[in-house]
VOVEX-663264 format. One record per residue (C-alpha): x, y, z. Coordinates in pm, whole numbers, plus 50000, padded with zeros to 5 digits. Each point is the difference from the previous one (the first is absolute). Example, Ala and Ser with C-alpha at 12.3 -4.5 7.8 and 13.67 -1.06 7.14 Angstrom:
512304955050780;501375034449934;
# end
This chain:
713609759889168;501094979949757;499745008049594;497654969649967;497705005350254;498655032549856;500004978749672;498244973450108;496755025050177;499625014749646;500034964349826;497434989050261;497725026949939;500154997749593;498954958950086;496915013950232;499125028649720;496554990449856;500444985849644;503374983350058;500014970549783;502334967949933;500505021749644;502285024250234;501954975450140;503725007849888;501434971450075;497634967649927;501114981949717;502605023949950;503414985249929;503215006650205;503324987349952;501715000950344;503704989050031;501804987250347;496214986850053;501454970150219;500725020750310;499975033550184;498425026449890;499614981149637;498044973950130;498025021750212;499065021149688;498964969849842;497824986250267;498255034549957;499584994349665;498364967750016;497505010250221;498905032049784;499294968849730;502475011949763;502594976849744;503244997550125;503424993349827;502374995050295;503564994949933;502754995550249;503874977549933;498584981550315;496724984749825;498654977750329;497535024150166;498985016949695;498894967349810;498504992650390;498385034049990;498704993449627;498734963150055;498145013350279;498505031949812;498834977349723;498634971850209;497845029050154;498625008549615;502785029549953;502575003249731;503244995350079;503764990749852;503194996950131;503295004149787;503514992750181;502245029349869;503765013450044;499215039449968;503515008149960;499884979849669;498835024249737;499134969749809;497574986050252;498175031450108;498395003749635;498504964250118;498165024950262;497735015449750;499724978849771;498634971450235;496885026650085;499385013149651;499924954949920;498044993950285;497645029450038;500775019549643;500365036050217;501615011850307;498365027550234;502185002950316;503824993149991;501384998550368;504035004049970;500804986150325;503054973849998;503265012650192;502814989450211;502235019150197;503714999049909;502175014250377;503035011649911;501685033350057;501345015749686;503484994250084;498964959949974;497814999649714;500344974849780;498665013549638;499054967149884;497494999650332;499175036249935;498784996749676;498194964250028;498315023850350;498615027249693;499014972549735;497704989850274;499065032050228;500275023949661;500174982249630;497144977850084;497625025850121;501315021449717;499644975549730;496744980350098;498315037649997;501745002649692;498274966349859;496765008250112;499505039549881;499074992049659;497034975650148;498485027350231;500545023349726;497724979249760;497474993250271;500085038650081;500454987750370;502264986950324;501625000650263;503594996450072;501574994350372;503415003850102;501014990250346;502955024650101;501015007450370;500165022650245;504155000349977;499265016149634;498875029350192;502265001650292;503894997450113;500664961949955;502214979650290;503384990749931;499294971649793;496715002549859;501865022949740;499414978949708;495914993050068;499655031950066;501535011649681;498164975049797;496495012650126;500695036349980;500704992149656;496314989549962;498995034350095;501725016949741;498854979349740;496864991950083;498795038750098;501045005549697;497814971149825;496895010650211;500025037449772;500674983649688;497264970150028;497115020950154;498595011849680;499654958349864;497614996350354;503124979550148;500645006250386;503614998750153;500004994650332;503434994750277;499034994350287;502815002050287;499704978750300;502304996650314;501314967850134;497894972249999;500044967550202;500914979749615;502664979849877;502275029749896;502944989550331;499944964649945;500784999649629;502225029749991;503474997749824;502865013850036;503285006750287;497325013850242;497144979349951;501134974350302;499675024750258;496265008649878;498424971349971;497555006750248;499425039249948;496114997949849;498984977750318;498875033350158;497925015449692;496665008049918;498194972149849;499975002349605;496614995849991;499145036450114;501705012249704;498584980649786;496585009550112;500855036849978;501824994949605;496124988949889;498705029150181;502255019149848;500104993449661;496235013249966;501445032750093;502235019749728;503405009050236;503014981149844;501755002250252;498604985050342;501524985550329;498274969750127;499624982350319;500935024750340;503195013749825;499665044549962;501295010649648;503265020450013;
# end
């Protein structure tokens, strides 16, 4: 049984509990910054969020289906904006924040999502690659939560999502060395963050999936990407762990495994 599905029964019967009200809603009109919204598991999250009604900021360097995705969301009477952004420029990512505080003058939710998988063994590692791999997979999440502490701190609330992976857990294939390292790196940090932020009401969450049938092959860099273009064809669908993340995140375990991948 997966973590979500024993989630998702308790959710259902706070909904059906007499006296549940719109008031008790946690997530409409709540505002959520989600980034790598355009595909995968990103856009999958987003979706989610758009039907719960709440405002989204979605931010991805490839802008098309997230302005598609907004457009749509606010032709349907939602609020939605889309911001084209290079999250291994640490001048662009404080664009991330400061678009939703502009646009919607708080932020509730902050999905770190964005990543890319850089195959190379360590004997081939290029450092430049490396590190442009952690601005993304690491700085970002690091520095958006960063950004965004001192506005959940004022609003004595929030909720902050990091998107890590199973391989932070587990022995990484040759290759996967670098992604691996760059997620586990979330743990450490972000464990760490969940302890220090629970007294301000602010929730730390990493949630851990397995593969998933995204875009994570097909843009993959690096000596050993050629040969793996095609690996996520077999995955789960992103949009069961997506499901089980909202689930989730009403729950108070940091740590959780999503989708129909066991924790270590």
């Amino acid at each position: 049984m997966r973590l979500g599905r024993k989630v998702l029964l308790s959710l259902m019967l706070v909904l059906l509990a007499p006296g549940f009200a719109a008031a008790d809603d946690p997530w409409r009109g709540k505002v959520a910054v989600i980034t790598g919204s355009s595909s995968g598991l990103g856009h999958e999250l987003a979706l989610i969020a758009a039907e719960k009604g709440m405002k989204l900021v979605l931010v991805d360097i490839n802008l098309g289906p997230s302005s598609a995705l907004a457009s749509q969301v606010l032709a349907e009477g939602g609020q939605a904006v889309a911001i084209e952004v290079d999250l291994a420029d640490r001048g662009q990512r404080s664009r991330v924040i400061e678009t939703a505080l502009d646009q919607y003058s708080t932020v509730d939710y902050l999905f770190n999502n964005a990543g890319y998988s850089y195959l190379a063994t360590l004997e081939q590692m290029d450092v430049d690659m490396a590190q442009h791999l952690f601005e993304v997979n690491y700085w970002a999440y690091v520095d958006l939560a960063n950004q965004v502490i001192p506005v959940m701190k004022a609003q004595g609330s929030g909720s902050i999502l990091n998107v890590v992976s199973i391989l932070a857990h587990r022995s990484a294939p040759p290759g996967t060395g670098h992604y691996a390292a760059s997620k586990a790196a979330l743990v450490g940090m972000f464990q760490a963050a969940a302890q220090e932020l629970e007294g301000y009401g602010i929730k730390v969450f990493l949630a851990s999936p397995g593969g998933m049938r995204t875009h994570i092959g097909r843009n993959a860099v690096g000596p050993l990407a050629e040969g793996r273009r095609d690996r996520a064809d077999e995955w789960e669908p992103p949009e069961i762990a997506a499901r089980d993340i909202f689930a989730a995140m009403l729950e108070d375990e940091v740590q959780f495994f999503p989708g129909y991948v066991e924790g270590p």
